[in-house]
C-alpha positions in Angstrom: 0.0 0.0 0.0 3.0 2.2 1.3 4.7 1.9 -2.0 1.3 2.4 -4.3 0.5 5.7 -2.4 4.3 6.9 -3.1 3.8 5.7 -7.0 0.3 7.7 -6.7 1.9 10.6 -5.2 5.0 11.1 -7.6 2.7 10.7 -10.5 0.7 13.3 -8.9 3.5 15.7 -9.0 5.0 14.8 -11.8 1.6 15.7 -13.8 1.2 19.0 -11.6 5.0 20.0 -13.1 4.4 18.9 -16.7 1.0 21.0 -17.2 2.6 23.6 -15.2 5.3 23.8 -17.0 3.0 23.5 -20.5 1.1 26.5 -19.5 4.1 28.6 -18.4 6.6 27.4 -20.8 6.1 30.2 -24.0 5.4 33.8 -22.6 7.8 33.1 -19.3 10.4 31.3 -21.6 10.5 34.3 -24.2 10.9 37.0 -21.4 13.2 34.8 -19.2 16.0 33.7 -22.0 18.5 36.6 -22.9 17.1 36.7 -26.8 20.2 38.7 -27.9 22.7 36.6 -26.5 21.4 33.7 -27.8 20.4 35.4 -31.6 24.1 36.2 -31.6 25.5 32.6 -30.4 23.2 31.0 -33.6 23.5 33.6 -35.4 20.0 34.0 -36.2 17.3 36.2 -35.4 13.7 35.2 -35.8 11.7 38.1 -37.6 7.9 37.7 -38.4 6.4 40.1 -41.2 3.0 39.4 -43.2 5.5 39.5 -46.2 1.8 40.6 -47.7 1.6 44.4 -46.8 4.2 46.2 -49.5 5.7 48.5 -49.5 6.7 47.4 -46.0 7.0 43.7 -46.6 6.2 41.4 -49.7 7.7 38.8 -51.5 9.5 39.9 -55.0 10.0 38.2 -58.3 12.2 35.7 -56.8 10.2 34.6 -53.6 12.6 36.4 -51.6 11.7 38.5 -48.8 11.1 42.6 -49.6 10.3 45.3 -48.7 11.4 48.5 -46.2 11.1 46.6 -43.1 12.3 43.4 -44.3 15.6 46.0 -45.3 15.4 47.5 -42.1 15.4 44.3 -40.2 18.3 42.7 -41.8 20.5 46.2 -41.4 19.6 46.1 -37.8 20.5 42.8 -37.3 24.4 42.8 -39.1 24.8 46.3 -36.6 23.7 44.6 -33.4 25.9 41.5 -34.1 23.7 38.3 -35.9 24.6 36.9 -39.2 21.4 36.2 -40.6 17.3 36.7 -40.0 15.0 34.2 -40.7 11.8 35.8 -41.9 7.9 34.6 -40.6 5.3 35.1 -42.3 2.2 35.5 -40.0 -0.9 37.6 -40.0 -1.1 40.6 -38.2 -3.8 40.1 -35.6 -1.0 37.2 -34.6 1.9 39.3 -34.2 1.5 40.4 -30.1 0.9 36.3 -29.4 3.2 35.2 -31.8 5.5 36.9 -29.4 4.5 36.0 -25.8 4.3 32.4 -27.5 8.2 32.7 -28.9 7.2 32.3 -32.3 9.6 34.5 -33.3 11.8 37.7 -31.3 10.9 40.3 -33.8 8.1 41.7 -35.3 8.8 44.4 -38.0 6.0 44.9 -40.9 4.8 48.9 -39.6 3.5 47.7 -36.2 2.2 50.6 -34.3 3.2 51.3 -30.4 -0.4 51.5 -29.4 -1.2 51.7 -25.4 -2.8 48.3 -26.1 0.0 46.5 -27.6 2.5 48.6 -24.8 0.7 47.0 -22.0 1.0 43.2 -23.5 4.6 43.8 -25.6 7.8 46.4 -25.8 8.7 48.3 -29.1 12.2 49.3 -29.8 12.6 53.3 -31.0 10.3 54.3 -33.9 12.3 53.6 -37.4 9.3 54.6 -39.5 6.0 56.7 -40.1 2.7 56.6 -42.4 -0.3 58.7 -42.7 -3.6 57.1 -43.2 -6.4 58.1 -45.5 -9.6 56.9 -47.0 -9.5 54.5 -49.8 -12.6 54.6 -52.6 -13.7 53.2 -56.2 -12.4 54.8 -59.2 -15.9 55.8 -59.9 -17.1 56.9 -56.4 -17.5 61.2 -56.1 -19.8 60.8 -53.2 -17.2 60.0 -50.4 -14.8 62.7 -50.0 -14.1 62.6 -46.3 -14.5 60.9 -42.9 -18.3 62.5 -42.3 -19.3 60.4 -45.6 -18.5 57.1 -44.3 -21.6 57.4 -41.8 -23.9 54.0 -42.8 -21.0 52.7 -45.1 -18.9 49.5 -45.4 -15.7 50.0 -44.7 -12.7 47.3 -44.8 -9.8 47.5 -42.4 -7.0 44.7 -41.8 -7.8 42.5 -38.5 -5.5 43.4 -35.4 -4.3 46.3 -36.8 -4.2 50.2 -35.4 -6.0 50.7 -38.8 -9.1 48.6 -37.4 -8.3 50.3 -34.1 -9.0 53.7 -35.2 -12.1 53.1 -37.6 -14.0 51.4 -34.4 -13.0 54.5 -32.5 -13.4 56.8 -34.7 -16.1 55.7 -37.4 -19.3 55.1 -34.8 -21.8 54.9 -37.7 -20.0 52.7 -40.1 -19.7 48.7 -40.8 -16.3 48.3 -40.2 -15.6 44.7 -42.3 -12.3 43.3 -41.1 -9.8 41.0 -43.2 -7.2 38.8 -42.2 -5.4 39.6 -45.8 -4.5 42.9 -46.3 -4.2 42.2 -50.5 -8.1 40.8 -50.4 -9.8 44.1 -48.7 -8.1 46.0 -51.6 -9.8 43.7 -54.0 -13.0 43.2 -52.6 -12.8 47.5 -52.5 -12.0 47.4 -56.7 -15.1 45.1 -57.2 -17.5 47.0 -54.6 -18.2 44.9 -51.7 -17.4 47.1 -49.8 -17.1 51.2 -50.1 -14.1 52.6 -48.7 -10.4 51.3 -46.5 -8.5 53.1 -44.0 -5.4 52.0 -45.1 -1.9 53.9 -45.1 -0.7 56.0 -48.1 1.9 53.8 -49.2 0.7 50.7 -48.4 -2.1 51.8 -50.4 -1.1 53.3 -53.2 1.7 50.6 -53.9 -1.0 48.1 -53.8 -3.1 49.7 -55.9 -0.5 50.3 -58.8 1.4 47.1 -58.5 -2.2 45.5 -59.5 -3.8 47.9 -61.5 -7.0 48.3 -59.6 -9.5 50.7 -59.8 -9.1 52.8 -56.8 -7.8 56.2 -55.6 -7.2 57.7 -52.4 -9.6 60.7 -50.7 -9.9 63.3 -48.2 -6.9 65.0 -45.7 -5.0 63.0 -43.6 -6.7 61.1 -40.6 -4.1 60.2 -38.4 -0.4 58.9 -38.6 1.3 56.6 -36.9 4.7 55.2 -36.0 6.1 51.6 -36.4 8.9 50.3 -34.4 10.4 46.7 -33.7 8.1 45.0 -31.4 9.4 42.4 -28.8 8.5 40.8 -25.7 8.6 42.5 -22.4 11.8 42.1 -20.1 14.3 42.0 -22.9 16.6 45.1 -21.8 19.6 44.2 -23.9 18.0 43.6 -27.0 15.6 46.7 -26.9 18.9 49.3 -26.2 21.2 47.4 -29.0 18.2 47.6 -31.4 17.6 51.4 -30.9 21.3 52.1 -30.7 21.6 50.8 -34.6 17.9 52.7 -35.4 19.8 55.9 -33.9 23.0 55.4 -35.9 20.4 54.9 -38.9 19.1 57.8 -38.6 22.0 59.9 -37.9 23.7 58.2 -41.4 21.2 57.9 -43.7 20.7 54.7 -44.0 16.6 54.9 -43.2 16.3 57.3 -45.9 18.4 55.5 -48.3 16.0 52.3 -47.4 12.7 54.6 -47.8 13.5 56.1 -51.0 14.5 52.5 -52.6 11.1 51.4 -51.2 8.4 53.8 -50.0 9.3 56.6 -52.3 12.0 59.0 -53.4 10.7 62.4 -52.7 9.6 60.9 -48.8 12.1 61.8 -46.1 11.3 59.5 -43.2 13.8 60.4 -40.4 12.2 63.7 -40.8 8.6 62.9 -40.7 9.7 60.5 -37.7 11.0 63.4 -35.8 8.0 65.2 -37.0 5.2 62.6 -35.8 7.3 62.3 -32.5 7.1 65.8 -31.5 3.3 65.6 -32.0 2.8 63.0 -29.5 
């Protein structure tokens, strides 16, 4: 009997400490392991990107990674010390989980440092900035601005601060969410829906790499910052990452990147400094 109860009673524990452990293991993993010290002893860093959202991140001719932040990410790596970055394609309403989970120690594809995602994640210094405006048909003269959206369908990309700020902002609208960011422009061009909050760029370069049938509307609604976002409790990391985004900065090397990719009359370290003395 002794001997049974003992068996019993290890099992017991051993359970308790395997489902403990299964529960814990991700988030306290991620924030417990030094994820620069060991990026730079494999020499790999894990970046996630929807490689679906140019001109930020898409896949070229080749199937090879693209984009400004898919630059910016492999720049930032070579200056803080890892050989190579291993790109992730994931959605964005993932991106904050894919984190706490350790699905990857990066995320850079114009993520946002919303209060939301602050409380759950941290985000490095900004290394970029987008306004966002109001996406129509070809053929539509009747919305013009934010007050003309009341009653409308209007398409915005699941998890992101796009989404964010048309439930905040647009009270009387549908707001129809997508997990693709290519399939709300298309649904737009065929008129399922009637407008997208969507960035300048992001829009415009979707609109011209596939010829659809859409133009852009109205002043500026809001604009936003994007930064590399990590999980919490990752000191090291954070500084070495906005040590190389300073140095960027200070040598060009952002501006080279957003003139090769978001366009050549754009001058992003000064729209950065510009957005940050807004806040």
């Amino acid at each position: 009997m002794k001997t049974s109860f003992v068996r019993r009673s290890a099992f017991k524990l051993l359970f308790t400490l395997v489902a403990t452990s299964a529960v814990m293991a991700p988030s306290s993993w991620a924030q417990s392991r030094d994820i620069l010290a060991t990026a730079r002893a494999s020499g790999v860093i894990r970046v996630a990107n929807t490689l679906a959202s140019p001109p930020w991140s898409l896949l070229d001719d080749k199937n090879q990674a693209s984009g400004y932040d898919v630059e910016m990410a492999k720049e930032v790596a070579r200056r803080i010390g890892i050989a190579r970055v291993e790109f992730i394609a994931d959605l964005f309403k993932n991106f904050v989980e894919g984190l706490k989970a350790d699905k990857y120690d990066l995320v850079m594809n114009d993520l946002t440092p919303t209060v939301e995602r602050m409380k759950q994640i941290d985000f490095s210094a900004p290394y970029g900035v987008e306004d966002f405006r109001i996406f129509v048909r070809a053929v539509n003269n009747d919305i013009k601005d934010k007050p003309d959206l009341r009653g409308k369908r209007v398409g915005v990309t699941t998890g992101t601060s796009n989404e964010s700020w048309a439930r905040a902002n647009l009270k009387d609208s549908e707001i129809v969410t997508y997990d693709n960011g290519g399939l709300v422009f298309n649904d737009l061009a065929i008129g399922r829906i009637d407008a997208i909050i969507s960035s300048h760029f992001g829009g415009m370069k979707y609109a011209t790499v596939n010829k659809l049938p859409i133009k852009e509307v109205g002043p500026i609604l809001t604009y936003q910052l994007s930064a590399a976002g990590m999980v919490k409790n990752q000191p090291a990391l954070r500084e070495a990452i906005n040590k190389a985004i300073a140095d960027m900065h200070a040598d060009g090397t952002i501006d080279r990147l957003s003139k090769r990719w978001v366009g050549v009359s754009y001058d992003m370290s000064a729209e950065v400094a510009k957005a940050l003395k807004q806040q």
